[in-house]
C-alpha positions as CSV (number, residue, x, y, z in Angstrom):
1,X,18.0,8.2,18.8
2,X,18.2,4.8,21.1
3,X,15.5,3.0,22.4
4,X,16.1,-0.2,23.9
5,X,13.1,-3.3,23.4
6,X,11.4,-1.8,26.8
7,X,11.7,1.9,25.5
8,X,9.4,0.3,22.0
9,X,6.9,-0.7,24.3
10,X,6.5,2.5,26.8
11,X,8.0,5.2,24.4
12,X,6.4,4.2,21.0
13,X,5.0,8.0,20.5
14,X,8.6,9.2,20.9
15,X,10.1,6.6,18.8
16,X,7.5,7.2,16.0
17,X,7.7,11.0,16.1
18,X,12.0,10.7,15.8
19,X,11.1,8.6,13.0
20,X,8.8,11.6,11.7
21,X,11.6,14.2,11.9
22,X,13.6,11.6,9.5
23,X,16.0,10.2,12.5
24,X,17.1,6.9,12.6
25,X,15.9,4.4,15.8
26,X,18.6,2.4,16.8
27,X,17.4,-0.6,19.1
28,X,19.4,-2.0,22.0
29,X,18.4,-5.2,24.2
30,X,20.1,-5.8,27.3
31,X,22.4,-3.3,26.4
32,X,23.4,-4.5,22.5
33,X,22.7,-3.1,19.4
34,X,20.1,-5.2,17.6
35,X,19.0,-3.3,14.7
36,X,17.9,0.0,13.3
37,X,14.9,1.7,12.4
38,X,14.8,4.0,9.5
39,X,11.9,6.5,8.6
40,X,10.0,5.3,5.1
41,X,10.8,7.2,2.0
42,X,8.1,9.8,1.4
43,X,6.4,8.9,-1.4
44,X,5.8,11.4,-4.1
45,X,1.5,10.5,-5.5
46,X,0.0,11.6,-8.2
47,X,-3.5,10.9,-9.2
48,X,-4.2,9.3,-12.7
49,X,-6.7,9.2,-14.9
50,X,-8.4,5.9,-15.1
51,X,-8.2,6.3,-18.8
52,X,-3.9,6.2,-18.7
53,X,-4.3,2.7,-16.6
54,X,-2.8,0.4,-19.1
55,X,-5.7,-1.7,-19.3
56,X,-8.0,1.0,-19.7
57,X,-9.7,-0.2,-23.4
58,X,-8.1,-3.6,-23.4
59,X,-11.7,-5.0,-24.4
60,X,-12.4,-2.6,-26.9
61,X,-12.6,-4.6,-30.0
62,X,-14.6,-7.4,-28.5
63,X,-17.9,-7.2,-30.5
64,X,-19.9,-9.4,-28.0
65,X,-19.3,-6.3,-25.5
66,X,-20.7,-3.7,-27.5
67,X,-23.9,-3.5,-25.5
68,X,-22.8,-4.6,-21.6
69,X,-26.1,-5.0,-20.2
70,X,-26.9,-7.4,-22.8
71,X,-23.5,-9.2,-22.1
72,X,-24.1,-9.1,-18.7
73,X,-27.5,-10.8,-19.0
74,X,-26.4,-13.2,-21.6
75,X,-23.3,-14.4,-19.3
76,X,-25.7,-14.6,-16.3
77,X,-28.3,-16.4,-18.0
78,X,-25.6,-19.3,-18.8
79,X,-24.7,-19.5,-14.8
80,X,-28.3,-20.2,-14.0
81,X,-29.9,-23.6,-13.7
């Protein structure tokens, strides 16, 4: 498809739906080729597990975190005045 710099403006549905069928956008202004659009790579997603995040367990060997809410109140009891 070509669309010229007015077309991106009054046709952007169009543009965006060739883009959606995997066509390439070629832009024109004043009657020259200035570039091309190409449609994004579809992105295969998975969901994972928090527990397969790499830093999933990274503090746990810290003794001072066995208990959190204790932690927690201990660390905000040092930022109080």
């Amino acid at each position: 498809m070509k669309a010229s710099a007015v077309d991106l403006r009054r046709r952007t549905r169009e543009i965006i739906e060739a883009l959606d069928r995997g066509e390439e956008v070629t832009i024109t202004y004043r009657g020259e080729e200035k570039g091309v659009i190409v449609p994004a790579k579809r992105r295969k997603t998975r969901r994972v597990s928090a527990s397969e995040h790499p830093a999933f367990g990274m503090w746990k060997d810290r003794e001072d975190m066995k208990d959190v809410h204790e932690y927690l109140r201990r660390t905000r009891e040092r930022k109080l005045p």
